[in-house]
Structure formats: C-alpha cells, structure tokens
N, C-alpha and C positions, 0 to 999 in steps of 0.2 A: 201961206195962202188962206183967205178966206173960207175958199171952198172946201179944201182940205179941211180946216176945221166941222165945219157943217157937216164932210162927209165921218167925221171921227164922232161926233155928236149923234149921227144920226143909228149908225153901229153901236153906239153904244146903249140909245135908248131902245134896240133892239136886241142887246145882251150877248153879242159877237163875242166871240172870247178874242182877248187882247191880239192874238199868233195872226187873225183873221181881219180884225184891223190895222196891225201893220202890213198886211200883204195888198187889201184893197188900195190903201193909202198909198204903197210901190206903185202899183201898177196904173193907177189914177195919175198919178205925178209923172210916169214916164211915159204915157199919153199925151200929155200936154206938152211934156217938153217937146217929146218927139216930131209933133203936128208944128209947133214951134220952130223948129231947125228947117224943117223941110219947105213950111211955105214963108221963113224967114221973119217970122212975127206972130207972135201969141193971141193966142185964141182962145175963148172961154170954149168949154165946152157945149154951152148951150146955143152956139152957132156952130157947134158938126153935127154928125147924125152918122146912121148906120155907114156909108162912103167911110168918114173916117174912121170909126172902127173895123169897118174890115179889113182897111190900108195898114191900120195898124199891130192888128193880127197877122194878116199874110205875110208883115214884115218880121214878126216874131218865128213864125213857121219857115219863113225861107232863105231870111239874111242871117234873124241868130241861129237854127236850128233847139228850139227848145223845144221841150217834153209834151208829148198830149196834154200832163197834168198840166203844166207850169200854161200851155197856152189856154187851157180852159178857165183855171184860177184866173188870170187873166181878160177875160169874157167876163167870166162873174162879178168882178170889181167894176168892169164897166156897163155891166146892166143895172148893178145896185146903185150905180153915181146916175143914171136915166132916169131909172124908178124910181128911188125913194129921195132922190135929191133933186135933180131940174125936174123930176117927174114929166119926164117926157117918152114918149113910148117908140122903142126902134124896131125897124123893119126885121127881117128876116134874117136870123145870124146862121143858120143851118150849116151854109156853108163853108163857113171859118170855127165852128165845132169842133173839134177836132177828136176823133175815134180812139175811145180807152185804149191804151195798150196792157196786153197781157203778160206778165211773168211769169214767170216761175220762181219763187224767193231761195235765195240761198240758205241751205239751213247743214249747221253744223253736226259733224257726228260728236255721240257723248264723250268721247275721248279726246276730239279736239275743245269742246267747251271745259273739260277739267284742264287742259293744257292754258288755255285761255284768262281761265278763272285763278290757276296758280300765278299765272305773270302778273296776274293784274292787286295777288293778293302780298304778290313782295315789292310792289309801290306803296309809301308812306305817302300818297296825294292825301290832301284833304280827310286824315286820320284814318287812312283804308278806307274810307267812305264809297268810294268806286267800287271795290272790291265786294260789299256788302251789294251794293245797288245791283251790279249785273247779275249776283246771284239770284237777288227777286225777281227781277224782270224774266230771267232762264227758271226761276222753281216757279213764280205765281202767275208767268204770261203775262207781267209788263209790258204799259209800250214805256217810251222813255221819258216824257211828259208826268206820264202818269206815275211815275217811282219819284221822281222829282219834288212834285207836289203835295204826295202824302204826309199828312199831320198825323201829330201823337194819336187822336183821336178815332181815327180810321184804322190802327193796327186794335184789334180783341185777342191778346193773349190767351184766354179763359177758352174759345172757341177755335184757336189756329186760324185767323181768318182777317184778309186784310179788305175794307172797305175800297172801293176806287169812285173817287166822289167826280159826277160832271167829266165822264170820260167820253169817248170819240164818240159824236153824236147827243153829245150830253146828256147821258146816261149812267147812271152807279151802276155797280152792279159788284158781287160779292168774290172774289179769288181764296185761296189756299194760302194759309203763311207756311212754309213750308218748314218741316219740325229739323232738317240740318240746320238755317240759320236763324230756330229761335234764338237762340242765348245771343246771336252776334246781334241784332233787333234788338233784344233789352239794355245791352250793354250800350246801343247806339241811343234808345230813348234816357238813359239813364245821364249821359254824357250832354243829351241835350238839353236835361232838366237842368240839368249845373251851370250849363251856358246860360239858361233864360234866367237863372237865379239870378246872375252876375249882370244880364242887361236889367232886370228890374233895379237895382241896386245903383247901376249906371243912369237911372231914369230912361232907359230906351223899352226893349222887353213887346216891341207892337209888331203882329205879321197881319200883311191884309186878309180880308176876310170878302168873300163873297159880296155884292153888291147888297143885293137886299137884305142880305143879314147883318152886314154892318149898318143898316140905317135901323134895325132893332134891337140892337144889340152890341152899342159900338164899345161897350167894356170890352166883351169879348176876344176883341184882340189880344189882351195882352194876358188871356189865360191860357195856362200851358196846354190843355188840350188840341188847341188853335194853331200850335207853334207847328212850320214843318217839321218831318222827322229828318232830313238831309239840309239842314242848313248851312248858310253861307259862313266863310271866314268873318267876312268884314260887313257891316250895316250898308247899307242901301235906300234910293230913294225910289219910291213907287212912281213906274214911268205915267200913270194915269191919275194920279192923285199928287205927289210932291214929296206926300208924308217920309220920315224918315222910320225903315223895321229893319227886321232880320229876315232874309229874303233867303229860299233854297238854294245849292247848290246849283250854279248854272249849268246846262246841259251843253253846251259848246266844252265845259270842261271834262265831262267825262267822255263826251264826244271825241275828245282828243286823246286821252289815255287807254281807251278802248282800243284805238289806231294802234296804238306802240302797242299797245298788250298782241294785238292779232300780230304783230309784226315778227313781236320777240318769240311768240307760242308757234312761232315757223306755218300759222295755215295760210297754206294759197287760196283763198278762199276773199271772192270781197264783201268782207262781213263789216256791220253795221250794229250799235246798236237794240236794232230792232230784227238783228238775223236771233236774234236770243228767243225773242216771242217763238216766231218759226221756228225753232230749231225745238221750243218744248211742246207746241201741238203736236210737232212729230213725233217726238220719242212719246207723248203720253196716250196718242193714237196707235203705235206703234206695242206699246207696254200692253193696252187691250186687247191686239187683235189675237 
C-alpha cells in the first residue's frame, strides 16, 4: 500500500527503531482491513476519524481480549498515521486508553538460575552462544535486544565494562562485564574475528551500521570493531536497506532454547528471557542490603 509506505518513511525520517516500525505498520494495516470487513469495502483512512478508531479499539479490548500494552501500542500507531501522515487531528481518545497494568515480575532464585544456566550450557545451539548470552543479560542486567546487538566495540576488557549503545529509550548507558564470563567474552570475540576474516575473503564482511553514521562513514561497516559480538550462522539481507551482511543471532532463537532450558532445569516458574534482568536487580539488591 501506498500509505504504508509513507507511513514507513515517515518513521523512519523520525529515527523509530525498526521493532517500532514494524508494529505501527501491524497495526495501521489491521485497521484498514478491519474497517474493510465490517463495512464491506475499503476505506482510506482519511475518511474515518476518531468513530472509527474507537470501534476499532473497543474491538481489540472486547472481542480479542488483548493486553493494556498491546491496545495502547495500538492507539499509538494510529495517532502517528493522524499526525504525522494525513495530519489530521482526532478527538478525544481518553476513553479507549487503556489503564497500565501492574506486575509483579517473575524473578528466579540463584539456584534455579545456575540450574537454568547448566541446561542451557550442554546445548551445542549456535556454538554455546545462548549459554554465553544468558549469562550477560543475568551478570550485566541485559534486556534481550540489547545482548543481541552488542558489537566487538562496546565490550572494554581493560575496564570490565560492557557499553549498551541506543538502549530502551534510546539511551547508552555503561553495565559490568562480569569477571566469571570474561574468558568466555574473549574466546567469543576471538571466534568472531575469524568469522569476519573469512567473510572479508568471501568479499562479504559488512554489518549495518546506525543511520547517520553510515552516511559518514560507510567503510565502517566492514571494520571488525562494527561486527556484532553474537552473530548469525548464515548472511542476511537488511529488511530496510536490501544490502547483503552478517546480521546477530536472532532472538526468536534463543527465545526458544531458553524455553527448553527452563523446561529441562525442572523451574515452575514462567520465565522469560527478561525474568534474567529481574532476577539480577534482585539478588544485587538483595547482596546489599
């Protein structure tokens, strides 16, 4: 669709991170269809207005039953297609808002994270690479994105100290490497110097690079400081560019052996992930008081 594009353009010259364009883009598109089924014939958006976005929430809220989050996301995707694309201004959404909900997060005692971190460390996935990741995200308070995406560049040996570049809220901000798994860290940059030898050699060797600083710098790419440090088996194409690199380690993959590791390590517990973060403010809360 036309509009889709414009609204992909328009995200983009606003510096949306990609996770954030694919979700307006969902939500934009099952808008339209939706409004589509119901009154039997498609409709731009720039003939509804507030009417149909509330019909369209209230139906998110009471036919699908989905999440505070998921219906606010939701909202948000179609106040940004009002504002900054028909630029057209809607009424009063107050009432299809829908009121944060509160948790409480699951978080793991130390003895089920060592039980957890063993299962996950006698899987040969992806060179132990799993087994290494969960560690950081449980020693340095990773979310999962953010271990994901770290480059050679942001681990400082010299200092024990891992960079986290453009994190939630688009913020750096500095964490702990933690001193159990430096050696596994070096042996893991070590292995991925070797890899990028071999993609240079291959004529590939390119990982993308930040917007504005691939348009100053577009050698850059293919210097190994650049490379991530959890990279992919196989090359890849960049879903916003075309270009062919070596793209991280998908998180849907360790998202999935994380599952069987909690399965096998016997915890009743529905951990995520991101129960790892949680689970190390505690115990490092917990070590102080």
């Amino acid at each position: 669709m036309k509009l889709l594009n414009q609204v992909r353009q328009k995200l983009r010259a606003g510096h949306y991170a990609y996770r954030t364009e694919q979700a307006y883009v969902h939500w934009i598109e099952r808008f339209i269809r939706w409004h589509a089924k119901i009154h039997k014939r498609w409709r731009h958006p720039s003939e509804m207005g507030t009417p149909e976005v509330e019909a369209f929430l209230s139906h998110l809220a009471v036919d699908r039953h989905v999440t505070s989050s998921t219906q606010n996301q939701a909202l948000s995707a179609l106040l940004f297609l009002y504002r900054h694309v028909i630029e057209k201004e809607l009424g009063d959404l107050n009432a299809v808002r829908a009121a944060r909900s509160r948790h409480l997060p699951t978080v793991l005692t130390p003895e089920e994270v060592g039980r957890l971190l063993e299962c996950l460390q006698d899987r040969s996935e992806a060179h132990g690479a799993y087994a290494l990741m969960a560690s950081l995200m449980y020693g340095s308070g990773l979310r999962l994105m953010e271990c994901c995406r770290l480059r050679i560049k942001d681990i400082d040996f010299g200092r024990n100290q891992v960079m986290v570049r453009q994190g939630k809220g688009n913020r750096d901000r500095a964490v702990p490497l933690p001193r159990t798994v430096r050696e596994r860290v070096q042996q893991q940059v070590q292995w991925r110097e070797k890899l990028h030898r071999r993609d240079l050699e291959g004529g590939e060797g390119r990982a993308d690079l930040p917007h504005a600083f691939e348009r100053k710098s577009p050698s850059a790419a293919y210097d190994l400081a650049w490379q991530f440090v959890f990279a992919s088996d196989r090359l890849s194409r960049c879903p916003r560019t075309g270009r062919s690199g070596r793209h991280h380690l998908h998180e849907n993959a360790l998202q999935k052996s994380f599952q069987r590791a909690v399965r096998s390590a016997g915890i009743p517990k529905r951990a995520t992930c991101h129960t790892l973060r949680h689970s190390f403010a505690t115990h490092l809360l917990a070590s102080v008081s």
